[in-house]
N, C-alpha and C positions, 0 to 999 in steps of 0.2 A: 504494500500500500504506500504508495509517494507520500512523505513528510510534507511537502509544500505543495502552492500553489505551481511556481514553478517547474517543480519535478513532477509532478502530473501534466502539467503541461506538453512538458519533451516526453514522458512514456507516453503518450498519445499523439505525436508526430515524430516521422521518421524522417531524422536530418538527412538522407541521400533523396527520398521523396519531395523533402521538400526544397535540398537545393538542384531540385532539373528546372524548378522553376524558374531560376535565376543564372545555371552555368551547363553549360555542353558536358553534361559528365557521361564518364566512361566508367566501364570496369578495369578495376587493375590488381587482381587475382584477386583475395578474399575481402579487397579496398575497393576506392573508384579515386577518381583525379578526373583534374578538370583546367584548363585556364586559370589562372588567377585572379580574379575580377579587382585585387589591390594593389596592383604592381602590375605592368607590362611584361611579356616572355613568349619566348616562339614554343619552348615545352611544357608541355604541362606538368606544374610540382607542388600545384593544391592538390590533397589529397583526404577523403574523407571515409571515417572508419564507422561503419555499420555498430561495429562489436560497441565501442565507446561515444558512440553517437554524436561524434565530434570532427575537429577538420582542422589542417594542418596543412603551412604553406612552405616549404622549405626553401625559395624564392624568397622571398622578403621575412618570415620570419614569425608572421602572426596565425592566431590559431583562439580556437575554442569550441565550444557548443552554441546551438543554433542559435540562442540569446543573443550571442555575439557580434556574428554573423550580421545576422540583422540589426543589430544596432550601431557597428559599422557602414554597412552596405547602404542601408537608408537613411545613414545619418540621425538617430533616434536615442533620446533618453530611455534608461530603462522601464519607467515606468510606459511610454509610447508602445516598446517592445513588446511588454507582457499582455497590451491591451490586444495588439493585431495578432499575436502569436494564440492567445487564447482562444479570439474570434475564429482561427483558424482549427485549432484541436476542438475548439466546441465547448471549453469550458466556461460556465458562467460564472463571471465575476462578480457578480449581483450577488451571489450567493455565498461566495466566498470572501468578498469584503463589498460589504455595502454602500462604506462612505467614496470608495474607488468611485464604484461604478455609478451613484450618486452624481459625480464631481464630471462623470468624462463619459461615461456608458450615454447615460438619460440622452447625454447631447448627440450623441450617436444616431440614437434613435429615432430623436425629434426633427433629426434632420432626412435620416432615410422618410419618413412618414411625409413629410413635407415633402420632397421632392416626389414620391407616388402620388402625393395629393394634386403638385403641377401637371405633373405626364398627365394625369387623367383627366383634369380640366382644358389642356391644349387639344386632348384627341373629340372634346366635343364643342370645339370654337374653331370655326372657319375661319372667321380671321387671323385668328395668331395662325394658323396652319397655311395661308394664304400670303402671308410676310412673310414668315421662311422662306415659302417656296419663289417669291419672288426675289428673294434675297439668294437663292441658288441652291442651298439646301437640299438634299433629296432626303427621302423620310425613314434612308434607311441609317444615315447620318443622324437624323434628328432622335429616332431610336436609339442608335448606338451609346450616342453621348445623355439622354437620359433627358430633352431639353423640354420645359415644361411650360404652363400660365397660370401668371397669379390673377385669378378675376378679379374684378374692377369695383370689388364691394370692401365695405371696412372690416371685416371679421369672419370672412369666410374661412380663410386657414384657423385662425382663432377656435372657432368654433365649430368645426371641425377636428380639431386636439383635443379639446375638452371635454367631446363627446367620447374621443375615444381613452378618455381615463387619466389625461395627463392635467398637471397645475400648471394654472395661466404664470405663474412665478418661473418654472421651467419654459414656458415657451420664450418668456422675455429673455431669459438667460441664455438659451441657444439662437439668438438672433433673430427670431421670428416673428414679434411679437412687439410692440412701443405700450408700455405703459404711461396713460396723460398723467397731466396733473390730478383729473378726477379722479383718478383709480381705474378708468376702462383703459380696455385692452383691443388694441386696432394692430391690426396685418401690417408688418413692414413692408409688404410688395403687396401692390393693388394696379392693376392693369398694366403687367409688365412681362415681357416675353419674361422665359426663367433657364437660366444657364448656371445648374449646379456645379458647386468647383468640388473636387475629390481629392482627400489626399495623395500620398505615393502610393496606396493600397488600394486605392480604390472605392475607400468610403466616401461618403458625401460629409462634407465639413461646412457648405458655408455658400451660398449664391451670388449671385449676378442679376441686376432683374434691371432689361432695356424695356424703359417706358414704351409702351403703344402707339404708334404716330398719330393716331387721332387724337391721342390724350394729353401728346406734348404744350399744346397751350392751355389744358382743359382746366378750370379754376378748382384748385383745392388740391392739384395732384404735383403742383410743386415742379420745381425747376431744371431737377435734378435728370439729365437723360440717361443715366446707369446711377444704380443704387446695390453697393455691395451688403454682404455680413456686415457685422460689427466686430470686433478681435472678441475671440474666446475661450476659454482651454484647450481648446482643439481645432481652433480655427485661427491661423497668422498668415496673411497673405504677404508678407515680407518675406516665409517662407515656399511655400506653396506656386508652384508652378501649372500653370491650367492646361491641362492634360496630357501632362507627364506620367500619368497612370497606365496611359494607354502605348506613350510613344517612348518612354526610357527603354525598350532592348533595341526598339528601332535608332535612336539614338547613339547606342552602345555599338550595335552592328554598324555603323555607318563612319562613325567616330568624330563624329560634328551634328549638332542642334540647330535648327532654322527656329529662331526666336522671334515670334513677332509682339503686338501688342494686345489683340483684345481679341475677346473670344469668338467673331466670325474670323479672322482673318486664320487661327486656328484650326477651324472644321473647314474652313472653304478650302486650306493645302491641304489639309490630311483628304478631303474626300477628290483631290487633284492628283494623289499620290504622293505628297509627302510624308510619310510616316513619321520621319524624327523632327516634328514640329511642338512646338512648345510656345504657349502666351505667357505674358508677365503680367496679364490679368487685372488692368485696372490700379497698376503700382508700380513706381519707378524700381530700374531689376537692381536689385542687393545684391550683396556680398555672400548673404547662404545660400540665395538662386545660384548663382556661380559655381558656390561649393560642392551644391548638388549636381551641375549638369559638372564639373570639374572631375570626378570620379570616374564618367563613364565618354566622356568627350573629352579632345583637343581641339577642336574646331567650329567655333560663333559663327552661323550667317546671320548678320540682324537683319530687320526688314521693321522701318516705321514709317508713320501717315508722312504724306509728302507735302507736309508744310513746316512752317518754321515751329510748330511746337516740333508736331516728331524730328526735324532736324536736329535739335534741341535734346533732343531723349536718345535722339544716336547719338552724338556725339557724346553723353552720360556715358553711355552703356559700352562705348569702342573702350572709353578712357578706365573706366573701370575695368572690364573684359583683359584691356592688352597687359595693366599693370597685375591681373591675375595668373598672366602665363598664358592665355590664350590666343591662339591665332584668329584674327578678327575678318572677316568679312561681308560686305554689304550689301543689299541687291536693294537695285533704284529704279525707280519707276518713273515715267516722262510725263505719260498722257494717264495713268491710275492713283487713284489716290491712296492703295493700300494691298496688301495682297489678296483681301478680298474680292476687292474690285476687279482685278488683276484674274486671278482664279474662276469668278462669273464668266469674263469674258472669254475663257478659253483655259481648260487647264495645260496645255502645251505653251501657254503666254507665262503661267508661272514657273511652270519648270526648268523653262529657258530663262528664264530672268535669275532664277538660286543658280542654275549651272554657272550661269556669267557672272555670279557674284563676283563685285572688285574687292582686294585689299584696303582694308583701314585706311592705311597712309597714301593708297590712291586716294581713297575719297576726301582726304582734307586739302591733297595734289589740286583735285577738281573745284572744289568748295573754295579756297582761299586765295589759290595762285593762277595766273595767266596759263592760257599756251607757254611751249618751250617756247624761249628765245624772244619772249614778248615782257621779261620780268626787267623792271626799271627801278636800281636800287636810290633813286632821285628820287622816287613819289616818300610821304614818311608812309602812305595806307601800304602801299609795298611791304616795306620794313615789318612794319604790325604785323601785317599778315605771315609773314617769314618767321616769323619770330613764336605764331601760333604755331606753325605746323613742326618747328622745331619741337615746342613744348609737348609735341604730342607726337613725334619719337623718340623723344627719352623717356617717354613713360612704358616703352614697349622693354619686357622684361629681357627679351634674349637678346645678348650682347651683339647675335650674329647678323640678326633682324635689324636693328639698329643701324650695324654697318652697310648692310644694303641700303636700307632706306635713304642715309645720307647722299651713298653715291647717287641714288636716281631724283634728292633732291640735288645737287651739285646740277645733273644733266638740266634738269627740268630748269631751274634757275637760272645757272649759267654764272652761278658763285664758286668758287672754289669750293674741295668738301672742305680743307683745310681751317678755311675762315668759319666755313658753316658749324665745325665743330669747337673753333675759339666763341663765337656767338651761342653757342649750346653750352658751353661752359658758364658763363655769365647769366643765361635763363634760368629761373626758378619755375620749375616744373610746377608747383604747387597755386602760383600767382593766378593762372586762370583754367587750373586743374576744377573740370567739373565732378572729379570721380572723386575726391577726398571732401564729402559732405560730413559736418560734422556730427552728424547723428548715423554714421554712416559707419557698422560694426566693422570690425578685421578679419581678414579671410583667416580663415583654420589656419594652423600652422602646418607646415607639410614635417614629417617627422621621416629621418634619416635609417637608412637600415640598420644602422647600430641600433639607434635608440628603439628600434621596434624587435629585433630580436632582444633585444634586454626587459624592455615589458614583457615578452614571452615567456622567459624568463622566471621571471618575480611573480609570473601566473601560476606557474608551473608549484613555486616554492609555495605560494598562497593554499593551493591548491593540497599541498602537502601537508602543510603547517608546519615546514622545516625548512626553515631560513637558511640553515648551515650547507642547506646543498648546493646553494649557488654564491658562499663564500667567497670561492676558487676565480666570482667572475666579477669581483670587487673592484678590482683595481682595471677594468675591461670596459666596465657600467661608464653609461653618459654620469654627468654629473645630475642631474635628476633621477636618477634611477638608484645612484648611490644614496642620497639625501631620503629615499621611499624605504632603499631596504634596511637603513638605522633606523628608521621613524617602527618600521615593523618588527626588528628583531628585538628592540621596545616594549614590543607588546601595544604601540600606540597605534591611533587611527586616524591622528589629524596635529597638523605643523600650525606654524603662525605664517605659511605661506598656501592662500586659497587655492593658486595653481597647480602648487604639489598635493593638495588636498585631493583635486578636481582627478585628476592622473592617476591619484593612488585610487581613489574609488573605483573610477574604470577598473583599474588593473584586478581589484581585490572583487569586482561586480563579474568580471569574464574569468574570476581564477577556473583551470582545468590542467590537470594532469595528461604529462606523456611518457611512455617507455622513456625508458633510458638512456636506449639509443639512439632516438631521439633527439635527448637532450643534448649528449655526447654530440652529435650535431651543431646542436645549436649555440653551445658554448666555444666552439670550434671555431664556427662564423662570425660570433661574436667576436674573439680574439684577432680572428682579419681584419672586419671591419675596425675595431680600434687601432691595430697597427694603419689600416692606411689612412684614417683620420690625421691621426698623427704624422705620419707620412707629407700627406699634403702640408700639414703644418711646420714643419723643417723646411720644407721648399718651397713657403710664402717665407719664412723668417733669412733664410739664405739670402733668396732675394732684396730683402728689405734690407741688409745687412752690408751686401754687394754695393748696393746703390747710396749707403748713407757709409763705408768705411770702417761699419765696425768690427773691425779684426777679432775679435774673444766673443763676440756670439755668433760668429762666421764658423769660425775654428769647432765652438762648441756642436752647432748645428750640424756641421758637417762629418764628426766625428760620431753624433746619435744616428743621423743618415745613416751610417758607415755600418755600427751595429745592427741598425734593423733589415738592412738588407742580408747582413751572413746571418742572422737568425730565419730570416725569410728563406733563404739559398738551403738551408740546414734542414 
């Protein structure tokens, strides 16, 4: 009989069942293996074991049970984890913690209910089914995505939930719902097309309602021509990407995202044939959208309305995008206003428009500067201009990328690169950087293969509840990892530093045991990787050394050199 919630959970889903879901797995005798979905590789050295129900990447180094898994994979607090993983083995939470399911279930609910309640009111209204279809929609599209109507009364969903056993207190709390000042209770969405958003799973979190075109002047229904959720425990659209549910393996397979802006411009490529299409739904794209499509993409096509706000929103989103490590691409439209429109008119107009996507730094090339051979560094709007599109290739992360871009602003100019990168030195990236908004979080940090086979590690030890077995990899461990594993041999579970706290939880939340041989591995690798950390670090300091004179840390540097390579050679 399973102790926890938890461990009922995993005895009731088989982690090789449930990871075909997510990876090309194989058998590989009494195991299977698969791609690594956290690390790039031409072999496959994730490998997942039936017997221990767990999975193990000897590629980069991380490993656990399917908890894990998914709360890596989809970016997910544990608590998120437990909720979809249970939905999935069938367990009710309801019954096993009530104030849970209270707090994040009910909302679950209220929203699937809702959204059944739209589908069924659009399939007996001609006209909302009359504006899709004029809008280009076919109804197997409109079915697929789930797209619904909120009728055009004050309390029809209202009262409708109420009938069916829920508190007007819950509906207001799942967004459904405006309580007045009087105490009554009116329908957030009243005569509005209804385009449910889903999380990465697949639930419904949280809507979209495009007012009615006959009701856009209509008195009382307000000014607003999209009306989203309100933020809620389970609904953040600074997270949440609109319909990513559907297109992340397309995504994955493809290894680039066609990003657009609002939820037609997304069903109208997806029913054009683009599959790895994603919307930013109503919200300028963040730093987690990023991190999300960052996992399974290297490659941004953006696509926004073709006026000066979306010019505006692209150039957001290049500038964020490219200081993310992404390769940025645009696709622009002359005579459409959007990929919708775009899409209506032909879906071979769209598809030829994302193929011919231009580069980033063509389109700021196109946007701020002349023809070759027409740049006049007399005008001062010149200069300005010169001086933007510099700012906005030093924001682009790869060094390599950078140098290109210069030379083909050099051609296009007719500046030397020489000057162009004395002028790039003097520019402050930041002065009219539209991607560093101050309320504007920081991307994840990307974590080194040291440091992630050493979390391994300390899982493994966790997992044991014998610290002294990875003793040996002490002097090996990043410096956070050494700082987790005194906090733990301790007996402690929390520093005076939040980020070591935040790191140990993970670590101690995915602990999991492996063979020994295994490990024997992985301390192994561990020991590489630290030598060629260090490694590099001798041969930035040499450097540094050469070039400023200092004889006695030249000498010393290259003397440590000296050892680690006949250790290495040994």
């Amino acid at each position: 009989m399973p102790s926890s919630t938890t461990e009922l959970i995993k005895s009731k889903l088989d982690i090789v069942d449930f990871l075909r879901g997510y990876l090309n797995v194989q058998a590989a005798g009494k195991n299977f293996k698969a791609p690594c979905p956290f690390h790039k590789e031409k072999t496959p050295s994730f490998m997942i074991s039936p017997d221990r129900q767990s999975w193990h990447c000897f590629g980069c180094g991380l490993g656990g049970d399917i908890f894990g898994f998914v709360m890596r994979y989809e970016n997910l607090e544990f608590g998120e984890a437990l909720r979809v993983l249970a939905e999935k083995a069938g367990v009710e939470l309801r019954r096993l913690d009530p104030a849970e399911h209270k707090f994040t279930g009910l909302l679950y609910e209220l929203n699937a209910k809702a959204s059944q309640f739209f589908q069924s009111a659009l399939k007996s209204f001609a006209g909302g089914k009359k504006y899709l279809a004029d809008r280009g929609l076919q109804p197997e599209t409109i079915d697929e995505f789930e797209l619904g109507w909120a009728p055009n009364e004050v309390e029809a969903l209202t009262t409708h939930l109420l009938r069916a056993g829920y508190a007007p207190e819950d509906i207001v709390r799942a967004g459904l719902a405006i309580k007045t000042e009087r105490g009554m209770f009116l329908d957030r969405f009243r005569g509005r097309v209804m385009f449910p958003i889903h999380n990465h799973f697949g639930r419904v979190v949280g809507f979209t309602g495009r007012i009615f075109p006959q009701f856009e002047t209509a008195e009382g229904m307000g000014s607003a021509k999209y009306v989203n959720s309100p933020e809620t425990p389970i609904f953040n659209k600074s997270r949440l990407l609109y319909g990513f549910w559907k297109s992340k393996n397309p995504i994955r397979e493809a290894g680039s995202a066609f990003l657009v802006e609002g939820q037609m411009d997304f069903l109208m490529s997806w029913q054009a044939g683009i599959k790895n299409a994603v919307a930013s739904s109503g919200t300028a794209l963040t730093p987690d959208h990023l991190h999300t499509l960052h996992r399974i993409a290297e490659t941004l096509i953006l696509s926004f309305d073709n006026d000066a706000a979306g010019s505006a929103a692209a150039e957001r989103a290049i500038d964020l995008a490219e200081s993310a490590d992404f390769g940025v691409k645009i696709v622009a439209f002359e005579t459409f206003k959007d990929p919708a429109e775009a899409a209506q008119a032909g879906a071979n107009i769209l598809l030829e428009a994302v193929a011919n996507a231009t580069p980033a730094p063509r389109f700021y090339f196109d946007k701020y500067l002349p023809k070759a051979g027409a740049f006049d560094t007399n005008k001062r709007e010149s200069i300005k201009n010169l001086r933007i599109v510099i700012r906005k290739i030093k924001q682009i992360s790869s060094a390599v990328e950078k140098d290109s871009w210069f030379k083909a602003l050099a051609k296009r100019t007719g500046v030397e690169e020489r000057v162009l990168l004395e002028e790039a030195e003097k520019v402050d990236v930041g002065r009219e950087s539209v991607a560093k908004d101050d309320d504007a979080a920081p991307l994840p940090k990307k974590y080194s293969r040291r440091e992630l086979l050493g979390e391994q590690l300390l899982r493994v030890a966790v997992a044991r509840n014998d610290f002294s077995s990875v003793d040996d990899c002490m002097p090996h461990f990043a410096p956070v990892h050494r700082s987790i594993l005194g906090i733990l041999k301790d007996g402690k579970r929390q520093s005076a530093d939040p980020e070591i706290d935040n790191l140990m939880n993970f670590i101690v939340l995915g602990s999991a045991d492996l063979p020994a041989s295994e490990v024997d591995i992985l301390k192994s690798e561990l020991m590489k990787e630290e030598g060629r950390d260090r490694r590099s670090e001798l041969v930035a300091a040499v450097r540094v050394a050469e070039e400023t004179g200092n004889e006695a840390v030249l000498k010393k540097a290259l003397e440590e050199l000296n050892d680690l390579s006949a250790v290495r050679e040994a």
